[in-house]
C-alpha positions, -999 to +999 in steps of 0.1 A: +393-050+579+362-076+590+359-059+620+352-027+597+327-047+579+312-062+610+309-029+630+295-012+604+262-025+601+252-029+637+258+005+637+241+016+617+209-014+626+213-001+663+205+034+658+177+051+647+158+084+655+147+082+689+105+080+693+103+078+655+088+038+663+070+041+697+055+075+678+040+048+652+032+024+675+013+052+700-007+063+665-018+030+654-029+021+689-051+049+688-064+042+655-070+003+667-092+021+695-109+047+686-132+028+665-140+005+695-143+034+716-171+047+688-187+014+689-191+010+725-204+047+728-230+040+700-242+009+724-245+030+755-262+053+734-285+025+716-291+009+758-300+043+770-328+047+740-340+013+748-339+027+788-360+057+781-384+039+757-394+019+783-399+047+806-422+065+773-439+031+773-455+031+806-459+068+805-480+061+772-498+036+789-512+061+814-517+084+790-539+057+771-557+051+804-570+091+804-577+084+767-599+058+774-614+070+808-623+103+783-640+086+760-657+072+785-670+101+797-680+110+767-700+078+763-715+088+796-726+122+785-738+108+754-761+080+775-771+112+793-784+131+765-802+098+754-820+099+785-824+134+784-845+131+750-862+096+765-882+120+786-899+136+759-898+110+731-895+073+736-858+060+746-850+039+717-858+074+687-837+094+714-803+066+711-816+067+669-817+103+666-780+107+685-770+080+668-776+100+633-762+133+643-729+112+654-732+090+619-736+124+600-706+143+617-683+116+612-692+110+572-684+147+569-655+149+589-645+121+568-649+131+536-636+162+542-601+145+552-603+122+524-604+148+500-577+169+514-557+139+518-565+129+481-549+170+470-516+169+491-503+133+479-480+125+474-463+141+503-427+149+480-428+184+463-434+167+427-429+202+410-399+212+425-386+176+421-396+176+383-381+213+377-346+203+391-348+166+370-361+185+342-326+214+346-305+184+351-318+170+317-312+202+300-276+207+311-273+172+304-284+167+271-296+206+260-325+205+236-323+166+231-338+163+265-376+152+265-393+164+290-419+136+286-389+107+301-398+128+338-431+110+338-426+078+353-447+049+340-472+028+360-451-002+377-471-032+362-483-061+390-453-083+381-428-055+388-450-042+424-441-077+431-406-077+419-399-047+440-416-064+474-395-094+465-364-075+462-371-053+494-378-089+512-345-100+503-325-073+508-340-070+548-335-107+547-295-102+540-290-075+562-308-096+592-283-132+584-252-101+586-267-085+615-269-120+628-237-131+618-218-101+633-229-107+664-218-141+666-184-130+657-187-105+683-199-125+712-226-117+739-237-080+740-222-063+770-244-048+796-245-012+799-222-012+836-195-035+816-197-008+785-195+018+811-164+011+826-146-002+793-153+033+776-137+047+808-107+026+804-103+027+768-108+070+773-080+071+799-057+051+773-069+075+746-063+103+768-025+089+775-022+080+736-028+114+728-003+135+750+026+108+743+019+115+708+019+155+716+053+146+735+071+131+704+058+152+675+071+179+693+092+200+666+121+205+695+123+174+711+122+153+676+148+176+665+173+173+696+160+132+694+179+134+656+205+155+668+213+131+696+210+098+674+230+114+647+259+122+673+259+089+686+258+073+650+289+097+642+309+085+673+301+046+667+316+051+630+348+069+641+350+045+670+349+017+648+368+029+617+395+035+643+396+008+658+394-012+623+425+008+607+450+003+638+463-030+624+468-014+593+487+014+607+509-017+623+514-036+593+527-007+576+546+005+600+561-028+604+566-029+567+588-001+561+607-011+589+616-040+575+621-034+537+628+003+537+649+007+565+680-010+553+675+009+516+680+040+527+707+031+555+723+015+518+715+047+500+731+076+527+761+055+529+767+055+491+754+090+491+781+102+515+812+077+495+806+098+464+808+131+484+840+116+501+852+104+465+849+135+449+866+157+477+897+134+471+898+137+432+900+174+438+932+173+459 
């Protein structure tokens, strides 16, 4: 009977549904790198903006250069009108009168944009903002709401200064965790090591996802089952076999030695009282 109680359990700790663990394992290997694989794309990404702005920097630059190479020639046609009207007037009321028109042109131009400025800010659609805060207050509190509570009050000095030194430490924190992540990280790859470790961790990705295909297949987890159960099955009978054959012997043995001689001890005294009685009749 202990080799019942022994062969029982390994049984049963020996067999389990085929691909049910490496099926596991495959889905939280991909879940371990597909965020890395996110990561590393988001640096390629972040190294190819810092590429490009580069390139948009020198291409700015030249673009400044015209700027500036325009405005000189403006300056140039300017000094040319100057000595246009030095021919008729003297050269210093020709640079005073161009020198107004300029001065007046600009204080118009100016005050024009100032004003229109001054009628669009802020930028935010105030009205459409207020209507939906002033609906939310409504179906919030119905006619409790006071409409007057969507005005927002002046900020005060002190609290212009609590805000600033709020917004200060706030950038202040996420710089030291910035900071501090990229310590834990290590060095920053360059963009050739990211490059080929996205191309390594894709072809593992790529193999992660059709061995997970493979073994949540319907059919082939089903026959896996089928198969385990089978084999489970046979181990028991196997082993409950093998577990009652001394039993089968002891009992065997048994009746051979207590039973036997009973009912050699009973036929004889069965077939004396048939003999006996065959006599009394005669």
């Amino acid at each position: 009977m202990s080799g019942a109680g022994r062969g029982g359990p390994e049984a049963r700790g020996g067999t389990s549904w085929a691909g049910e663990d490496s099926l596991v394992a495959a889905l939280k290997t991909a879940g371990r790198l597909v965020p890395r694989q996110l990561n590393d794309e988001l640096e390629l990404a972040k190294a190819e903006f810092k590429r490009k702005g580069v390139k948009v920097g020198v291409a700015s630059g030249f673009l400044g250069g015209a700027l500036v190479f325009a405005c000189l020639l403006v300056t140039a046609l300017v000094v040319a009108a100057i000595a246009g009207l030095a021919t008729v007037m003297p050269l210093w009321l020709s640079a005073l009168l161009v020198s107004a028109l300029f001065l007046v042109v600009a204080a118009v131009c100016g005050l024009i944009g100032v004003r229109k400025l001054k009628k669009t800010m802020p930028l935010i659609p105030e009205d459409a903002w207020r209507g939906i805060r002033h609906d939310l207050g409504i179906a919030k509190e119905g006619r409790g709401f006071d409409p007057a509570t969507l005005v927002a009050p002046e900020p005060t000095k002190e609290e212009r200064a609590a805000r600033k030194a709020e917004k200060r430490a706030a950038a202040d924190r996420a710089k030291a965790e910035h900071e501090s992540k990229a310590a834990e990280n290590g060095p920053t790859p360059n963009v050739a090591e990211l490059l080929a470790r996205t191309t390594t961790r894709r072809a593992h990705l790529l193999a992660l996802r059709e061995d997970i295909m493979a073994k949540a297949n319907v059919k082939t987890q089903t026959a896996a089952l089928a198969s385990a159960l089978r084999a489970e099955a046979t181990s028991r009978v196997s082993s409950a076999a093998h577990s009652a054959a001394p039993l089968v012997d002891v009992v065997v043995t048994e009746a051979r030695n207590r039973w036997l001689p009973l009912g050699i001890l009973a036929v004889s005294g069965t077939a004396l009282v048939l003999l006996l009685r065959k006599l009394l009749k005669k």
